[in-house]
C-alpha positions as CSV (number, residue, x, y, z in Angstrom):
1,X,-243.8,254.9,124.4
2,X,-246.1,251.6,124.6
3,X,-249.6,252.0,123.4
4,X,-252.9,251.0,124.6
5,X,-253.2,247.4,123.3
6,X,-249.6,246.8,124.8
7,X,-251.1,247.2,128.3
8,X,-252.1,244.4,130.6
9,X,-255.9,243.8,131.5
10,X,-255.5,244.9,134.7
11,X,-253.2,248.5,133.7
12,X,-256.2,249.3,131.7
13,X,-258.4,248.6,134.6
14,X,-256.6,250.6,136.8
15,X,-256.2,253.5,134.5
16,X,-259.9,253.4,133.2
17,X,-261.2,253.2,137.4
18,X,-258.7,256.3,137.7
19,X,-259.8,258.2,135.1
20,X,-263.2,258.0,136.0
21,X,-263.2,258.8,139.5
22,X,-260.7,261.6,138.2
23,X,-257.9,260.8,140.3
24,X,-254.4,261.6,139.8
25,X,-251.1,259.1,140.4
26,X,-250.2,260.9,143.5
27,X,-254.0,260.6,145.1
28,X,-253.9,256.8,144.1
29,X,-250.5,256.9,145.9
30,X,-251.7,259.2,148.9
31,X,-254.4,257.7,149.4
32,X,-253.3,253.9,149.8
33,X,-250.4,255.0,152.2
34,X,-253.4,256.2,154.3
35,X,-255.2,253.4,154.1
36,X,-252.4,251.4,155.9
37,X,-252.5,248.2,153.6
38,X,-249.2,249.0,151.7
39,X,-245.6,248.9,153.2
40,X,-243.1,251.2,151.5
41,X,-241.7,248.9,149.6
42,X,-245.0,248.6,147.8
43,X,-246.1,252.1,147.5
44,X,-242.5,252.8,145.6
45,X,-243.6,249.7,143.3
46,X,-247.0,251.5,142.1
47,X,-244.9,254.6,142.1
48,X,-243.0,253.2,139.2
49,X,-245.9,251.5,137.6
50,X,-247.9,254.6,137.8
51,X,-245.2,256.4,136.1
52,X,-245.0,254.1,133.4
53,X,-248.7,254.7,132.3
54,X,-249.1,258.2,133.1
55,X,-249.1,258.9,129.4
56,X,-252.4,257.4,129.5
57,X,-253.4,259.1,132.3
58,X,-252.9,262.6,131.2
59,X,-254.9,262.0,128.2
């Protein structure tokens, strides 16, 4: 599993705005596909991101 200081600037970002606002992977995800500005293709690509830090997220 990586660890915090392994993560990019703009993981932590995301993951500290998430945490805050208390929103999960699949509202981030939900919510974006509504918003129109993502093609499939892109959602599927913070799909996999988002699962690659969800340790973080549960926490």
């Amino acid at each position: 599993m990586r660890e915090w200081k392994d993560l990019t600037k703009d993981e932590k970002e995301i993951i500290t705005a998430m945490k805050m606002q208390g929103i999960t992977p699949e509202e981030l995800i939900q919510r974006m596909r509504s918003s129109g500005r993502m093609d499939e293709r892109a959602l599927e690509e913070l799909k996999k991101a988002l699962d690659d830090v969800r340790p973080f997220l549960l926490h």
